[in-house]
N, C-alpha and C positions, 0 to 999 in steps of 0.2 A: 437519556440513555447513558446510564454510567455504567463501568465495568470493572472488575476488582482485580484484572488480571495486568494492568499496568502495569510497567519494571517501575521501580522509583528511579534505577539509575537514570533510564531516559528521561523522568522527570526533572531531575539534577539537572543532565544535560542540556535539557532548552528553558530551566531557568535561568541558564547559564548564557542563553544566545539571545535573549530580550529580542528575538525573535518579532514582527510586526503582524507577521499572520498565526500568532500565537491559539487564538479561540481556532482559528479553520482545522488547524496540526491537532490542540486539544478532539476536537467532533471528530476529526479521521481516524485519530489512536481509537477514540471509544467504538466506532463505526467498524473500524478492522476486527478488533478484538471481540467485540460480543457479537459477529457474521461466521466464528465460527473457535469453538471451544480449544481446541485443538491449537494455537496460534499463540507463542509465543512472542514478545519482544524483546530486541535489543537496539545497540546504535552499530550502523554501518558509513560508512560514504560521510559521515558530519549530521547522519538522519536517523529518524523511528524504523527500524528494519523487522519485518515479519517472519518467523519460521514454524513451519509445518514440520515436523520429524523430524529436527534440528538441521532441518535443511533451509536457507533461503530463499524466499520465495515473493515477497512483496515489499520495498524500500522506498521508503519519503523523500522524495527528496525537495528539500527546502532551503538550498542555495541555487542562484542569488536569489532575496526574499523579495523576489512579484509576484509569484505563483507559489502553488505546492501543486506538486508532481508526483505519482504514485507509479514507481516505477513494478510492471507484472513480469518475473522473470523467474527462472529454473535455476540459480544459484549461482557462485564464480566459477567452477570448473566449466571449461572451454563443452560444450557438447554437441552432435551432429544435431543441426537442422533439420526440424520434419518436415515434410511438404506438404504438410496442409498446417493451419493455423491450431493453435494447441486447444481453444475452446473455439466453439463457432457462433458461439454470441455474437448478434449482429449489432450489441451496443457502438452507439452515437459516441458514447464517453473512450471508447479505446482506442487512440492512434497503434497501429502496428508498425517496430520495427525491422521486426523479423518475422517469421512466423512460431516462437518462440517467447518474444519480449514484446510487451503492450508498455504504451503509457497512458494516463489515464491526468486532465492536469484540472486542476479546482484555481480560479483569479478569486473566488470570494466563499463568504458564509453561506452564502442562498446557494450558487453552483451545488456546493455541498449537501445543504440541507435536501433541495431537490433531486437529486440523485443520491440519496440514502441509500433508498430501498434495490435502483440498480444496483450499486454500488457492492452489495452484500450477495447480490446474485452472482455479480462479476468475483468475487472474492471467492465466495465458494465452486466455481466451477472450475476457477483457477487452480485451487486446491488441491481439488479431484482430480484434473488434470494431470496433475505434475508430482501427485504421492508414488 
């Protein structure tokens, strides 16, 4: 599953960081990006950051390198808290912080690969959510 909508600059940037979980970051960029057309990248945080309507909404985070971490959140400005959780996906994969901000953490290639297809349900619901 390749995708042509990759930034180069964040390609730069994590040729830059010889990175150990290189191939899991490469499958997530590709995984985030073709789950939904619409999704931009850049680098935020030292990571692959995702925006919907140049607004931020999904951020790798890939320090320190034993995990990759897919952070689900509504952007930097400070926002009220809704009382219920933003999608009601009852995935396995989303730790909640708030009812607002998920994380979502991959240790390997397989985690990954196995959770593809959530993966891209979780993304777009998120989306939707939060346009």
């Amino acid at each position: 599953m390749k995708t042509t909508n990759l930034n180069p600059e964040v390609s730069d940037f994590l040729n830059e960081q010889n990175h150990p979980f290189r191939k899991e970051i490469e499958l997530l960029r590709n995984c985030i990006l073709s789950a939904n057309d619409g999704l931009t990248e850049n680098i935020k945080w030292n990571g692959p950051n995702y925006c919907f309507g140049n607004e931020d909404r999904i951020t790798m985070r890939i320090n320190p390198p034993k995990q990759v971490q897919l952070i689900f959140h509504r952007g930097a400005k400070k926002q009220e808290i809704p009382k219920d959780r933003l999608i009601s996906n009852k995935s396995k994969m989303l730790v909640w912080k708030e009812n607002d901000r998920a994380v979502v953490t991959f240790k390997s290639l397989k985690d990954i690969e196995n959770g593809k297809t959530e993966l891209t349900t979780l993304v777009n619901e998120w989306i939707e959510a939060t346009k």
